[in-house]
C-alpha positions as CSV (number, residue, x, y, z in Angstrom):
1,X,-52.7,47.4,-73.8
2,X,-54.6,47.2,-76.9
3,X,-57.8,48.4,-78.0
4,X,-60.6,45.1,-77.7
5,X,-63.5,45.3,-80.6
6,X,-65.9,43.0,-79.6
7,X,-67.3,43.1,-75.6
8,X,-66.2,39.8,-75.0
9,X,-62.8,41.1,-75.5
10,X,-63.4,44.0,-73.6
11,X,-64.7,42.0,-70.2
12,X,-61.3,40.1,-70.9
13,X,-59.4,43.2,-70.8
14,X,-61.1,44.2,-68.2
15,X,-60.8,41.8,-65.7
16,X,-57.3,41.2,-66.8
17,X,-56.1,44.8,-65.6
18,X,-58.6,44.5,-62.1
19,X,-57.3,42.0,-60.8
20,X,-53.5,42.5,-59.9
21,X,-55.0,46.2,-58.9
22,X,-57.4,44.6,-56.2
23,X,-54.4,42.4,-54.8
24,X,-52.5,45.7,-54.7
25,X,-55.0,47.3,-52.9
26,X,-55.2,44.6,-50.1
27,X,-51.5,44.0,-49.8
28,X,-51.1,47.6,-48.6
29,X,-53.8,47.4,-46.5
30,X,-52.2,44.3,-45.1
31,X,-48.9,46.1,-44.4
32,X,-51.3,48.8,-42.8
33,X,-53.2,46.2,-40.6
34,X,-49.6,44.6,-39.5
35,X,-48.3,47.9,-38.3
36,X,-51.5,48.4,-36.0
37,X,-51.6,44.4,-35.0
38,X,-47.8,44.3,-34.1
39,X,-47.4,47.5,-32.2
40,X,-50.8,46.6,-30.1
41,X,-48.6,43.3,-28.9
42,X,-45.6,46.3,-27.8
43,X,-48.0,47.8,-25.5
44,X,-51.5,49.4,-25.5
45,X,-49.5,53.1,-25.3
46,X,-47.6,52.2,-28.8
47,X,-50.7,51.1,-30.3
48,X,-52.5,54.4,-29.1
49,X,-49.2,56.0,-30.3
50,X,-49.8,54.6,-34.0
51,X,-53.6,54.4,-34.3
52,X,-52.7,58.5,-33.8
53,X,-50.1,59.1,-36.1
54,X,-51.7,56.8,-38.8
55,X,-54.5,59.0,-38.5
56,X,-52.7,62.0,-39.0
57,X,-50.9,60.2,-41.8
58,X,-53.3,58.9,-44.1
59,X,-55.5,61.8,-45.0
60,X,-52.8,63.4,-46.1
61,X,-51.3,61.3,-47.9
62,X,-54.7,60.0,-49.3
63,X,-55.1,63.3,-51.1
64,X,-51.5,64.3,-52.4
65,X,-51.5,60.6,-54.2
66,X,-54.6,61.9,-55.8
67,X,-52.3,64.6,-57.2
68,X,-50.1,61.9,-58.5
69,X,-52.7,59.8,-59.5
70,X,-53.6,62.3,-62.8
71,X,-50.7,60.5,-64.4
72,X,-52.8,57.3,-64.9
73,X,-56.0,59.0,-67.6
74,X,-52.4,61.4,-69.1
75,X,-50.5,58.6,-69.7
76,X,-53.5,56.6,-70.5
77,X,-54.5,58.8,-73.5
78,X,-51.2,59.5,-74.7
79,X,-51.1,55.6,-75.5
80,X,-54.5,55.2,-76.8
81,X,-53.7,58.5,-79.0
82,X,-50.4,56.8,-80.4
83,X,-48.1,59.9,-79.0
84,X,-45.6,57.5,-77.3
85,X,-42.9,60.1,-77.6
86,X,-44.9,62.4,-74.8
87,X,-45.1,59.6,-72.2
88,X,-41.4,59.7,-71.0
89,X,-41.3,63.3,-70.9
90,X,-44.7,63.4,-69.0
91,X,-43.5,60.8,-66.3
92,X,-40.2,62.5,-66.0
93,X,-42.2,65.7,-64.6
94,X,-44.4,64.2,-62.4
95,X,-41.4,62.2,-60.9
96,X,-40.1,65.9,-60.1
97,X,-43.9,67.0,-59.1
98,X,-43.9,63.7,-56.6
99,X,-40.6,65.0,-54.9
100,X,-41.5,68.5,-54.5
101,X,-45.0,67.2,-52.9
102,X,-42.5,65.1,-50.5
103,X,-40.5,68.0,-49.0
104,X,-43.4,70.3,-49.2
105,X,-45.1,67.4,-46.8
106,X,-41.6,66.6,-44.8
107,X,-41.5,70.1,-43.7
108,X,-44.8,70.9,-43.1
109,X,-44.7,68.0,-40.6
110,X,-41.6,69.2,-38.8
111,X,-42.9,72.6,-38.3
112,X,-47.2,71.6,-37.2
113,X,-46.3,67.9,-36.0
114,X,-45.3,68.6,-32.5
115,X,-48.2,71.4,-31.9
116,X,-50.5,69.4,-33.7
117,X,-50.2,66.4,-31.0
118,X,-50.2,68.9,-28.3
119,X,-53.7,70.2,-29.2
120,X,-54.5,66.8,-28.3
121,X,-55.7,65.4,-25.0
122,X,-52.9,62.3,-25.3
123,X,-50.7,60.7,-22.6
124,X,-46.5,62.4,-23.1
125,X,-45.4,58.3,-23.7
126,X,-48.7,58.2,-26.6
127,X,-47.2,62.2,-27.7
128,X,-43.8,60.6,-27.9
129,X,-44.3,57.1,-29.9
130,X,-47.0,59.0,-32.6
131,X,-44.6,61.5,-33.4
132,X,-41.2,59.1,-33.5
133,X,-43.7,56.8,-35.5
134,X,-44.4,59.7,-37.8
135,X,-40.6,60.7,-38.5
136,X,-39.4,57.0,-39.1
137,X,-42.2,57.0,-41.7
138,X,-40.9,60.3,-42.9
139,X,-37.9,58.6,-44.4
140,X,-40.1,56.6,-47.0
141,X,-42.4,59.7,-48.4
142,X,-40.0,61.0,-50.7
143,X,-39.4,57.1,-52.6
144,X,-43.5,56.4,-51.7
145,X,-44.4,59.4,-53.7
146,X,-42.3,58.7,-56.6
147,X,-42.9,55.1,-56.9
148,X,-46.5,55.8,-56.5
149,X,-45.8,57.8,-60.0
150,X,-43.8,54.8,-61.5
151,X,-47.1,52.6,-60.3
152,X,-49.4,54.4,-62.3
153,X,-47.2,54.6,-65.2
154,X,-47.1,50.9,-65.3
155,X,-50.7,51.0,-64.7
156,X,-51.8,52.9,-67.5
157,X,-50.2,50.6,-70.2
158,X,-52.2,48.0,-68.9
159,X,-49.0,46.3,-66.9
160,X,-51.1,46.3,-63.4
161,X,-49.3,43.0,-62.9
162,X,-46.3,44.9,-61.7
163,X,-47.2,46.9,-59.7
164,X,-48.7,43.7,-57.7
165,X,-45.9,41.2,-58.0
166,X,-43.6,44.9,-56.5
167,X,-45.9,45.0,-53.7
168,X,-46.8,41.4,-52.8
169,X,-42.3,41.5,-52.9
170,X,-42.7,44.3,-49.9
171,X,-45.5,42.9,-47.8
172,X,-43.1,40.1,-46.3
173,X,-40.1,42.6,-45.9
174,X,-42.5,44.7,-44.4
175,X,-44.0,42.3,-41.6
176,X,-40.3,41.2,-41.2
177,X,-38.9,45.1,-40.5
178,X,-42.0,44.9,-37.8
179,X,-40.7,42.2,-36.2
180,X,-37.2,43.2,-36.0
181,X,-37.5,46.8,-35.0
182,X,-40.5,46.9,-32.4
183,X,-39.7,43.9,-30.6
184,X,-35.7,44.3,-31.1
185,X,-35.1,41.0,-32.7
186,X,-31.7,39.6,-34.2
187,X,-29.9,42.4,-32.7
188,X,-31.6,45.3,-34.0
189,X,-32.9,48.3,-31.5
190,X,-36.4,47.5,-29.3
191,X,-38.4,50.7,-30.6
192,X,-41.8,49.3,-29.8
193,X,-44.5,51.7,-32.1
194,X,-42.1,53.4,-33.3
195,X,-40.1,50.4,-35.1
196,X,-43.6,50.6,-37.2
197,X,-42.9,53.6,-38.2
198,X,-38.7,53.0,-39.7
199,X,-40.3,49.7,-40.9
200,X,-42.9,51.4,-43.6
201,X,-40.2,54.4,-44.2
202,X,-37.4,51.6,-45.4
203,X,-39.9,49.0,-47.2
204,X,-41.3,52.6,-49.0
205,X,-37.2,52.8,-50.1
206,X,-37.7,49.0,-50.7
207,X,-40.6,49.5,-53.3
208,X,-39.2,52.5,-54.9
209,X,-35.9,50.6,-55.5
210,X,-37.4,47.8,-57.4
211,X,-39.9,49.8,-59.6
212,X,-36.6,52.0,-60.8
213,X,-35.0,48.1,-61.4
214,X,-38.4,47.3,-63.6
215,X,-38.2,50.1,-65.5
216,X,-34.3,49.1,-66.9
217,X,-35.7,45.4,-67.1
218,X,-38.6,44.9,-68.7
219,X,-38.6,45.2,-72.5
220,X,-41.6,47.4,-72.9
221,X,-40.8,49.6,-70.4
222,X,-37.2,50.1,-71.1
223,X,-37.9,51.6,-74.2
224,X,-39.1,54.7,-72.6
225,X,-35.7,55.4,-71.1
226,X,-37.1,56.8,-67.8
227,X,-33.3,57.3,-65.6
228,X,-31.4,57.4,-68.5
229,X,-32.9,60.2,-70.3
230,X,-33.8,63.2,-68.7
231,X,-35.8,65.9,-68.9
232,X,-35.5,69.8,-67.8
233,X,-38.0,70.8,-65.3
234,X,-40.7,71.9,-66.4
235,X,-43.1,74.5,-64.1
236,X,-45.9,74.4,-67.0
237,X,-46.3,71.0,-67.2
238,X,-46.5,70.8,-63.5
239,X,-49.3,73.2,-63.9
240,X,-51.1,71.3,-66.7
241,X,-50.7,68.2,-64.0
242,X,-51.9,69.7,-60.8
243,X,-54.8,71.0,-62.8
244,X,-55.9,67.9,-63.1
245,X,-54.7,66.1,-59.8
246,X,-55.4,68.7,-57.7
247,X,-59.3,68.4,-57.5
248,X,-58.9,64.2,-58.2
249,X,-56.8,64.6,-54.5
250,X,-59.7,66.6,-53.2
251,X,-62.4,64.7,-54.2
252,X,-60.9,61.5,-52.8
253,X,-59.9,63.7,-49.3
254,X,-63.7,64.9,-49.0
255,X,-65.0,61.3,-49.1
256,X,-62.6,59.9,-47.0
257,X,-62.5,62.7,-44.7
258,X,-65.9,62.3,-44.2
259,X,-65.8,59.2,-42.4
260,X,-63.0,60.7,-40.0
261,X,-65.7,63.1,-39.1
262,X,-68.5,60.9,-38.3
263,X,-66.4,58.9,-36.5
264,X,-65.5,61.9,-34.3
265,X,-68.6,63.2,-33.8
266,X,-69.9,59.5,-32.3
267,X,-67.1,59.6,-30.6
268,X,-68.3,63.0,-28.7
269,X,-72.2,62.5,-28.9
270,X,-72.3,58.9,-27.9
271,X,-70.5,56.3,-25.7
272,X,-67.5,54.0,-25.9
273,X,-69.7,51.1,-26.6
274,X,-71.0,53.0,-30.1
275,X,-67.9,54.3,-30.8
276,X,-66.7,50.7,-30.9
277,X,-69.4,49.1,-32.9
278,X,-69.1,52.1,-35.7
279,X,-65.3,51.9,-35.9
280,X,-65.4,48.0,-36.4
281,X,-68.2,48.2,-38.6
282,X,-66.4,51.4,-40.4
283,X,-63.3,48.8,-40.9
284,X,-65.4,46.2,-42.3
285,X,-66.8,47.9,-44.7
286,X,-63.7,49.8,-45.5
287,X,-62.1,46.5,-47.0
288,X,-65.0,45.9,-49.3
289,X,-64.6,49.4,-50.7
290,X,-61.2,47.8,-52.2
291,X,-63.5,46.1,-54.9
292,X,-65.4,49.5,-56.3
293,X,-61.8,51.0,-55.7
294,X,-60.1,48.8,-58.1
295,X,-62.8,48.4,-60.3
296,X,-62.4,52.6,-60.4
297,X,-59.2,52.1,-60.8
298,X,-59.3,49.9,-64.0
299,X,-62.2,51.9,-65.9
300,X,-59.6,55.4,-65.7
301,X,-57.3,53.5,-67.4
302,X,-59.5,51.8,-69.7
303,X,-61.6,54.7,-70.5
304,X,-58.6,57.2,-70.9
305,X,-56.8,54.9,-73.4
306,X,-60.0,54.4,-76.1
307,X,-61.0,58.4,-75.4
308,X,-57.0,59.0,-76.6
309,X,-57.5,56.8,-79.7
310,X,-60.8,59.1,-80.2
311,X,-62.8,55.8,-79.4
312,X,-65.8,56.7,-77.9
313,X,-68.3,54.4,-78.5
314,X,-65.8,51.8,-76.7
315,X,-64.8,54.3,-74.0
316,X,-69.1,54.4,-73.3
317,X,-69.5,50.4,-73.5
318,X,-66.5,50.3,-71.0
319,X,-68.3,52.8,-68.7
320,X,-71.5,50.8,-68.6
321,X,-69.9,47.5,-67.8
322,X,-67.6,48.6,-65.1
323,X,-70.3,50.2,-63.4
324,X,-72.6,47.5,-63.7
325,X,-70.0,45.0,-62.3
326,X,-69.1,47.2,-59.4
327,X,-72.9,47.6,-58.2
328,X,-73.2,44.1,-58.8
329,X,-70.3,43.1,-56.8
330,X,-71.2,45.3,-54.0
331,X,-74.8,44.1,-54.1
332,X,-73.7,40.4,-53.8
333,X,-71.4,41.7,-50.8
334,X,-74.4,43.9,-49.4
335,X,-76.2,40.0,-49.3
336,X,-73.2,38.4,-47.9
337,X,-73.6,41.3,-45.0
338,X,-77.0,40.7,-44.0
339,X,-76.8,36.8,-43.4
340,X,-73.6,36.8,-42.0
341,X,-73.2,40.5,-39.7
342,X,-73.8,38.6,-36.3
343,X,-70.7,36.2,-37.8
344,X,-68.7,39.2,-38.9
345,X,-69.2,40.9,-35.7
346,X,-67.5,38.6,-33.4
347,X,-64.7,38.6,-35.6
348,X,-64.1,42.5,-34.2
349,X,-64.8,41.4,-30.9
350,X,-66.8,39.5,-27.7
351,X,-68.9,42.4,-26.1
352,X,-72.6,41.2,-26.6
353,X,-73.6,45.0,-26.9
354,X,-71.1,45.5,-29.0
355,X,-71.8,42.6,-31.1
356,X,-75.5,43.7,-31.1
357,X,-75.0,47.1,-32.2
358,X,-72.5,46.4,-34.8
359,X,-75.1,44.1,-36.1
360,X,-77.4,47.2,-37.1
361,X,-74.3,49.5,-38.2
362,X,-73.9,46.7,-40.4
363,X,-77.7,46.8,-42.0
364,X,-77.2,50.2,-42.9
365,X,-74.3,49.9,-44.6
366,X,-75.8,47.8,-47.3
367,X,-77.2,50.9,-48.4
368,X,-74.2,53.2,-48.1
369,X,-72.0,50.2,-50.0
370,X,-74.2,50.6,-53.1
371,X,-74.2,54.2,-53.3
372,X,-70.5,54.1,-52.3
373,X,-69.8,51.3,-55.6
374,X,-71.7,53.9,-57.9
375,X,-70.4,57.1,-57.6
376,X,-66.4,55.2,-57.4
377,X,-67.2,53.9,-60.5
378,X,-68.7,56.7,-61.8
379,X,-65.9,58.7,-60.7
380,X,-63.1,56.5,-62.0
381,X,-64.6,56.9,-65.3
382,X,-65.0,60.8,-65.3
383,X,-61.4,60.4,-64.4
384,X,-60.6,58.6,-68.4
385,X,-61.8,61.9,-69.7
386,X,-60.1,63.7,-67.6
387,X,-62.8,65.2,-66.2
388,X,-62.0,66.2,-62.8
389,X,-63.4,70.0,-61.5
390,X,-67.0,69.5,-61.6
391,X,-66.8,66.2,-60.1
392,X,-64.6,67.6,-57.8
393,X,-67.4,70.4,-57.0
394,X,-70.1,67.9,-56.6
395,X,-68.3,65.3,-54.2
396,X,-67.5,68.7,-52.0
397,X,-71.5,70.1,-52.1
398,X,-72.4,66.2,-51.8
399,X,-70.4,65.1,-48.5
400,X,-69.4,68.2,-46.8
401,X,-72.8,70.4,-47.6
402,X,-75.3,67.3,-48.0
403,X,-74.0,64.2,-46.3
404,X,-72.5,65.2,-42.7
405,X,-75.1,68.4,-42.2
406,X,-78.2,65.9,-42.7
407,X,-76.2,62.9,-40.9
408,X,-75.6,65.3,-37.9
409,X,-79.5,66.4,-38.1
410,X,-80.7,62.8,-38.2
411,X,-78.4,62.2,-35.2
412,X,-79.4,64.6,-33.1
413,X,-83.1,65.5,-33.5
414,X,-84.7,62.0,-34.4
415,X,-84.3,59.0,-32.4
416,X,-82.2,57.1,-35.2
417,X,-79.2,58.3,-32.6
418,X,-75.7,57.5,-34.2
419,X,-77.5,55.4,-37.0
420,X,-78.8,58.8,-38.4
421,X,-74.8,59.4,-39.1
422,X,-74.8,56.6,-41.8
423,X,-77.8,57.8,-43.4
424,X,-76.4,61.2,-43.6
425,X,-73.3,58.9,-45.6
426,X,-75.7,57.5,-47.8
427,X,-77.2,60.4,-48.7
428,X,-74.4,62.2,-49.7
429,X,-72.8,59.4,-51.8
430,X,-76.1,58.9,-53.6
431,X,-75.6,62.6,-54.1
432,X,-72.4,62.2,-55.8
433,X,-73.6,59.3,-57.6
434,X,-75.5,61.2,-59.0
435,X,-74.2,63.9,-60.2
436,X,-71.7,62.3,-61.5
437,X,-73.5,60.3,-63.7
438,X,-75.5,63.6,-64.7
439,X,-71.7,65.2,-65.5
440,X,-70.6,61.5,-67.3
441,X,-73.9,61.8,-69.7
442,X,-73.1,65.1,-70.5
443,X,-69.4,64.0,-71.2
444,X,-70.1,61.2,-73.3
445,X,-73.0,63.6,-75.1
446,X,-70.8,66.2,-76.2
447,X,-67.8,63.7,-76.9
448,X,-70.3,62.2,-79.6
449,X,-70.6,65.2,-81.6
């Protein structure tokens, strides 16, 4: 990492840390698509078993790696400030943090898991392969969490290209572990679903294993001594972390959490057919949002490093460019969706009606995708500064008090019917949007002075 002068050198920078970020991205949601794909040729009951423990999975876990994700903008400004003495120290305590988090989340499952599927309305086989699916997976959270910590260590010194060449290593192992344990291949146990499950938990181990071998390998990292020095717990330096990660994990919960919801409410209000066309459209989309993602991504890091070196005027030419690129991005994509949504429906499936009302899920979420690119962006930058309760605030008032109360209105008292639902999205992302760009001026404002 090192601090660019002119803007040329800056979109060079940029890009150069995006990129291996964005292949990140996809490669887990590859390992995530081969779990569903694989355990839908076991049966239709082990798919039902994982599409219902994945669920149950990934909200959680989606907002205790926000918690983890403070130690990208802390380790971030600690290099751009020059204090590289503070950076072992600071990864050695959230390394502790990430394993606490893990058992705190291992035994909350074993005590709500089983009552949790029973509120459910779910066959006994389904009841039985989500919840074996869910404690295979178990054995991985404790190495997941703290290699996710390990990840955005690398990341923050600008080495995002380990972090990709670690996880383009585990997608192969993983689809191989799939193979072997749910269809009982080369000797190993037939598990069906739940294979899926040991086969995430072991390639979690897998990834964990090899960012601990990095970090004794690699010249710039081994001069950190993370595993050979150590470090005394430290409760108030856990504190100082969650007080940042805590409301970065809400923020990213609310907004994905409010797409869980919509999806469950069309999934009471309307028919199977809707349902169908949302979801698929919902999935779609949902790949896209891996470019803003990154691109939010890339601008904490890049942001936090000039605000530690006290560069702010770089830090604000940094902010303007990455947003810029990710609405631009997502408005060429938002193009791409209108002439091609009939093409991209029938990739989801055959069902004319289907088809046809994907087609105008798929209209409105040019609107949604723009809104959605901002206020990631927007966020990821916020993030640099560290800035994290007020946006935190805003993204709760925008979704959960703007976005699903209007959507739900919309829904049910004009005849938009379930398209109503994805205005109600719109709205409260442009919400966020803009608030937090209202919160970033203010930032930036009293950072100048």
């Amino acid at each position: 990492m090192y601090h660019a002068e002119s803007l040329r050198e800056k979109m060079g920078l940029f890009f150069t840390i995006l990129w291996p970020i964005l292949v990140t991205q996809i490669s887990y949601n590859i390992m995530n698509l081969t779990n569903t794909i694989m355990s839908g040729r076991a049966g239709t009951n082990d798919l039902a078993g994982v599409a219902i423990g994945a669920s149950l999975w990934m909200p959680v876990f989606t907002g205790l790696n926000g918690i983890l994700l403070a130690v990208t903008p802390i380790v971030a400004q600690l290099l751009g400030s020059g204090q590289r003495d503070k950076i072992s120290p600071s990864v050695t305590q959230a390394l502790y943090l990430s394993v606490l988090l893990a058992i705190a989340v291992v035994g909350a499952g074993a005590i709500v898991l089983d009552p949790l599927l029973s509120l459910m309305n779910i066959e006994p086989s389904v009841h039985f392969i989500a919840k074996h699916y869910l404690i295979g997976l178990s054995i991985g959270i404790i190495p997941l969490f703290a290699a996710n910590v390990l990840r955005y260590f690398f990341d923050a010194q600008g080495y995002t290209k380990i972090t990709m060449m670690v996880t383009l290593l585990a997608v192969p192992l993983n689809i191989l572990l799939n193979y072997l344990l749910i269809f009982g291949k080369s000797g190993f146990p037939k598990l069906g679903g739940i294979g899926a499950g040991y086969a995430t938990g072991i390639t979690y181990w897998f990834i964990f294993i090899v960012s601990i071998l990095i970090t004794f390998k690699v010249d710039a990292i081994r001069s950190y001594k993370l595993f050979v020095k150590w470090f005394s717990p430290s409760p108030q330096d856990w504190k100082r972390q969650l007080a940042i990660g805590i409301p970065m994990g809400l923020s990213i919960f609310f907004e994905a959490s409010i797409f869980s919801m919509v999806t469950l409410l069309i999934g009471i209000m309307f028919n199977a057919v809707t349902l169908a066309a949302h979801q698929s459209a919902i999935s779609f989309t949902s790949l896209l949002f891996m470019l803003p993602l990154s691109i939010s991504m890339a601008l904490t890091i890049l942001v936090g490093y000039e605000v530690g070196g006290k560069r702010y005027a770089d830090a604000k030419q940094y902010s303007r460019f990455g947003v810029a690129t990710a609405m631009g991005i997502l408005g060429i994509c938002s193009i791409f969706l209108y002439l091609f949504r009939e093409q991209i429906a029938f990739l989801y499936t055959d069902d004319r009606e289907v088809v046809a009302l994907m087609k105008q899920f798929l209209i409105f979420a040019i609107f949604y995708q723009l809104s959605d690119a901002a206020q990631a962006s927007l966020q990821g930058v916020l993030r640099g500064y560290k800035e994290v309760m007020i946006p935190f605030l805003t993204a709760l008032i925008s979704y959960w008090g703007i976005g699903i109360p209007s959507g739900y209105l919309l829904a049910s008292v004009t005849e938009l019917g379930p398209f109503g639902f994805w205005i109600g999205i719109t709205i409260g992302l442009t919400c966020a949007a803009a608030g937090f760009l209202v919160r970033l001026l203010y930032v930036q404002r009293k950072s100048d002075q």
